[in-house]
C-alpha positions in Angstrom: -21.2 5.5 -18.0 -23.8 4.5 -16.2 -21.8 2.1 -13.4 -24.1 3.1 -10.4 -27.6 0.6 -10.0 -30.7 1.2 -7.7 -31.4 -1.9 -5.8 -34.5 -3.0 -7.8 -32.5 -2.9 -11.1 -30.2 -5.2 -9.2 -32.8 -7.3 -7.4 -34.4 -7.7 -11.2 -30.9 -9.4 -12.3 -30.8 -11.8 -8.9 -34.6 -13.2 -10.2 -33.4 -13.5 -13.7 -31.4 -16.1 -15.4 -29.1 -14.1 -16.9 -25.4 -15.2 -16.4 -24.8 -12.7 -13.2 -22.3 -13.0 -10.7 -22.8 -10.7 -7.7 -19.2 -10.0 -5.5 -19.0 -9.1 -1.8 -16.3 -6.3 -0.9 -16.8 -5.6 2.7 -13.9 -4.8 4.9 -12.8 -2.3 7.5 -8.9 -1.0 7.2 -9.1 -0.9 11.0 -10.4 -5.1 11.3 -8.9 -6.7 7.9 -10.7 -10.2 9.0 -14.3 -8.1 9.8 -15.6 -7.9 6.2 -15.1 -12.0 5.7 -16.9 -12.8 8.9 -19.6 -10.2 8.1 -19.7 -12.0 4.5 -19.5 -15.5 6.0 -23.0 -14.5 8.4 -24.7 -12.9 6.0 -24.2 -12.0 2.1 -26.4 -11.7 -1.2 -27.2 -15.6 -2.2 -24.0 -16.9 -4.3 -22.0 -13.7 -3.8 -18.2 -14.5 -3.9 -15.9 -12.7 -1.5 -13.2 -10.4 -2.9 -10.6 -9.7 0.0 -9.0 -6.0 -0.3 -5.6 -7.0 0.9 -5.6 -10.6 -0.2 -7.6 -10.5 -3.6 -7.6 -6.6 -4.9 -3.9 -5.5 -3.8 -0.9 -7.0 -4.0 1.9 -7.3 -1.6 3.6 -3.9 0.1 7.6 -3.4 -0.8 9.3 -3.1 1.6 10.9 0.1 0.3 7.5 1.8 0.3 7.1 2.9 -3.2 4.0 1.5 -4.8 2.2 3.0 -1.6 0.2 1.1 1.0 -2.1 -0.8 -1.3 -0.3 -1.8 -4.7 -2.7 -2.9 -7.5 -3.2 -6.8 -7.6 -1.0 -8.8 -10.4 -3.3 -8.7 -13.5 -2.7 -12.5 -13.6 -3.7 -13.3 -10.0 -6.7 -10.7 -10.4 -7.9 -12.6 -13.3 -7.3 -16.2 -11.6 -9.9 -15.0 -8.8 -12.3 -13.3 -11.3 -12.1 -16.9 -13.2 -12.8 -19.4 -9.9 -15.8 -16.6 -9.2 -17.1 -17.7 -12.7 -16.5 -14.1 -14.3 -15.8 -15.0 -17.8 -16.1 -11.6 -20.2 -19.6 -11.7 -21.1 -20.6 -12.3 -16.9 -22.8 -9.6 -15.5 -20.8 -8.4 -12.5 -22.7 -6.4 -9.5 -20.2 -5.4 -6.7 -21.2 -3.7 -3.0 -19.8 -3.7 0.4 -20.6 -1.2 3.3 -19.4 2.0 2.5 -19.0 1.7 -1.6 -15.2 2.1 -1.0 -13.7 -1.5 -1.9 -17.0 -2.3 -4.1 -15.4 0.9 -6.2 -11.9 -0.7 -6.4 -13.0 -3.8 -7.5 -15.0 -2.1 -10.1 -12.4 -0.1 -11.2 -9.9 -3.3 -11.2 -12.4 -4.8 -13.4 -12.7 -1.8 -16.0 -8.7 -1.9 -16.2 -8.0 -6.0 -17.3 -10.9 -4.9 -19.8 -14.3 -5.9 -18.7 -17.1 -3.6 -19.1 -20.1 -5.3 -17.9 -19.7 -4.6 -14.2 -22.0 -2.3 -11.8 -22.1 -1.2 -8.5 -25.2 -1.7 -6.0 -26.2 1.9 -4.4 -26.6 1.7 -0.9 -24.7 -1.4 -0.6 -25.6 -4.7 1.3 -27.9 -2.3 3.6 -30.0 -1.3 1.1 -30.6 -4.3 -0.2 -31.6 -5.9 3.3 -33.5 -2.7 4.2 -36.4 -3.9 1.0 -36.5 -7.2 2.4 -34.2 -8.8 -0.4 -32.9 -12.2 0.6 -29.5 -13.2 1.8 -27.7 -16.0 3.5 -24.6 -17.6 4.6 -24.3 -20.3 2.5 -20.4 -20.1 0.8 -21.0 -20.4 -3.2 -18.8 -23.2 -4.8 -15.5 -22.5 -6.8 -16.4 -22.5 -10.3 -14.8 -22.5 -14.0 -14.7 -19.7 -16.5 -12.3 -18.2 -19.0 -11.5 -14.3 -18.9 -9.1 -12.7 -21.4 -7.9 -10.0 -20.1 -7.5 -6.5 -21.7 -5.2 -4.3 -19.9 -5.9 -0.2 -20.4 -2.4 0.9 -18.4 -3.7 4.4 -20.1 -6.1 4.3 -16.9 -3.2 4.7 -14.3 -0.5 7.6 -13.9 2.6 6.7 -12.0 4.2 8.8 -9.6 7.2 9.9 -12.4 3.8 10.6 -14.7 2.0 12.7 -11.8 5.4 15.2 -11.5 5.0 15.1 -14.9 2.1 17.0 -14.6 2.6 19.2 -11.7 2.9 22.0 -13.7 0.6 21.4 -16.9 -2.6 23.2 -16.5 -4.4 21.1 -18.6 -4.7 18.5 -15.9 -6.1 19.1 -12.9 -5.2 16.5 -9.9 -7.6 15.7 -7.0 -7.0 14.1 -3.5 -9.7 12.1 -2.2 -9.2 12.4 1.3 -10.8 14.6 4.2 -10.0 18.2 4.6 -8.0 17.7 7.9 -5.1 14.9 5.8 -4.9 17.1 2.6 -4.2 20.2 4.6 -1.9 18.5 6.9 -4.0 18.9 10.0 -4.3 15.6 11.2 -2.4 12.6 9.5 -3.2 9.2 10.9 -1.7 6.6 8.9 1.3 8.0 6.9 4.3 9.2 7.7 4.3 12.9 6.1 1.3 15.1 6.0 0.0 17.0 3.0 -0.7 17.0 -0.2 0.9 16.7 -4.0 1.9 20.1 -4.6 -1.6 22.1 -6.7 -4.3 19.2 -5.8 -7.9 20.1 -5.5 -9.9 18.6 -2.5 -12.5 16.6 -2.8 -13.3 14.4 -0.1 -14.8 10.9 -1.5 -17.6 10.6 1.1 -18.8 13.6 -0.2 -20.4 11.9 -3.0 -23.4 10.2 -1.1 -26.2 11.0 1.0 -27.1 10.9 4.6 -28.5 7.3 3.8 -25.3 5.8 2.4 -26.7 6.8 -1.5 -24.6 7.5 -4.4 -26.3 11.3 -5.4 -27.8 11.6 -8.6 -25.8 12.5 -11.4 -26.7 16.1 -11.8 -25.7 16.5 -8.3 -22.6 14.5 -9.0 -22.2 16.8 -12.2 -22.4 20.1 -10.1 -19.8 18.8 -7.5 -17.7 18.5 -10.2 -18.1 21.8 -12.7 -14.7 23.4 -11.8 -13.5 20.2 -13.5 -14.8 20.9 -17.0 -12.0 23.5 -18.3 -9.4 20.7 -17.6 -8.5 18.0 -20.4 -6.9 15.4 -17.7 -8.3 14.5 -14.3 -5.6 12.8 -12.2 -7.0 11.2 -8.8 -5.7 9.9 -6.1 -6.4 8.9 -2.3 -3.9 7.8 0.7 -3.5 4.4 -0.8 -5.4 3.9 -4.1 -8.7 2.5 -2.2 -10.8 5.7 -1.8 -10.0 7.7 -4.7 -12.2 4.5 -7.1 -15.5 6.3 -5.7 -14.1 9.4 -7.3 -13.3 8.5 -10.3 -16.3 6.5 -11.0 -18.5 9.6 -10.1 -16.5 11.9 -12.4 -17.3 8.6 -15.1 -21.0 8.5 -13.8 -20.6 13.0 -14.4 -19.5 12.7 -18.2 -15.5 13.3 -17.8 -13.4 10.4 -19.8 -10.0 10.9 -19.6 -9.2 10.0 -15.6 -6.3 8.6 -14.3 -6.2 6.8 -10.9 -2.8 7.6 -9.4 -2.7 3.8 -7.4 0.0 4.6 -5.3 -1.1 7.7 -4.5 -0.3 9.8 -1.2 1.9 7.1 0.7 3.5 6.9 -2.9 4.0 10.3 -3.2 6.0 10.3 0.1 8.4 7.3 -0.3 10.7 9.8 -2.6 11.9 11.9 0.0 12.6 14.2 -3.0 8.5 14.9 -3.6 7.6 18.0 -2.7 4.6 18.5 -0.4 2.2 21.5 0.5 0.1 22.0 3.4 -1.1 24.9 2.5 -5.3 25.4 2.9 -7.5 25.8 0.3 
């Protein structure tokens, strides 16, 4: 796949009339509201805002299975994708700040079955730091029809991850820092740790000092004690962070990855799960 566009391939599609809808992710786990006002002052002209909590999650259970952010109700998702004007021949560019929540929309999007989507490298930041225009003007609610195609072979569930615990044909990353996977430091959920056999591979570790997604021979190098397996599972503390992941591993040649949505505050609602802290 080739899911990750420089900013003049994207600026090329904003001065084109080509039906393109462009889709602001910004927002900051620490400030929900911060990434709508940033969008509301500022954004790529007739971006549409897609909230994390409110557009590409659904609600928490109360029982705390599902984790921390559950995917969105296909049917919702689509409604959104629909009043943004995304039917499924749109050309779809997402970005926020950090390549995070752009990478779950993206994602989301690949799952209810649309292929045409990308993501802007450097984000919003890159595209102001060439001089590219943006505004604040709040684009219109439009009309479009999307038929969803769900791919549920693109998840793994947290009875299909223990599944797998043992099978060493799949190989299962966490996505978070060093210091949560090893149990060092846990500052959201309850338990620290990891699912029992996960490799590390900490999602910032995929761009460069200037907010860049590498290139894809670096991103295939990262990645080369990956090739022997025939299943990649991946997950993060809460589905979010683990997208970036999976879309480099896509961007690196491997096809059959799972996102594990649920993932780490998932793992842990099942008091039964089995955790290691052991270091790599």
């Amino acid at each position: 796949m080739n899911i990750v566009k420089d900013r003049e391939w994207c600026y090329s599609l904003w001065e084109s009339e080509e039906d393109v809808v462009w889709v602001d992710c910004r927002f900051y786990l620490q400030n929900p509201e911060q990434g709508r006002i940033e969008y509301e002052q500022e954004h790529i002209p007739g971006a549409y805002y897609f909230d994390l909590e409110k557009d590409l999650s659904s609600e928490v259970k109360k029982s705390g299975d599902g984790g921390r952010h559950p995917l969105p109700d296909p049917a919702d998702f689509v409604e959104k994708l629909q009043k943004a004007g995304i039917s499924n021949h749109t050309i779809v560019i997402a970005y926020d700040q950090n390549h995070a929540f752009a990478s779950r929309f993206v994602w989301l999007l690949k799952y209810v079955g649309h292929e045409n989507v990308y993501l802007l490298n450097g984000g919003i930041q890159a595209w102001k730091e060439a001089g590219y225009p943006t505004d604040d003007q709040i684009p219109a609610e439009r009309s479009a029809t999307f038929e969803p195609n769900i791919h549920p072979n693109m998840t793994a569930d947290q009875e299909y991850v223990k599944h797998k615990l043992n099978d060493h044909s799949t190989v299962i990353i966490d996505s978070r820092s060093y210091e949560r996977y090893a149990g060092i430091h846990e500052p959201i959920d309850a338990r620290a740790g990891h699912i029992p056999g996960a490799k590390n591979y900490f999602w910032m570790d995929l761009f460069s000092e200037q907010n860049r997604w590498k290139d894809a021979n670096r991103l295939k190098g990262h990645f080369k004690e990956l090739t022997s397996y025939d299943e990649v599972i991946v997950y993060c503390g809460s589905g979010v962070t683990a997208t970036p992941n999976v879309i480099s591993l896509w961007e690196s040649g491997f096809n059959n990855i799972k996102l594990y949505p649920g993932s780490f505050s998932d793992w842990i609602s099942n008091p039964d799960n089995q955790i290691d802290t052991k270091k790599k």
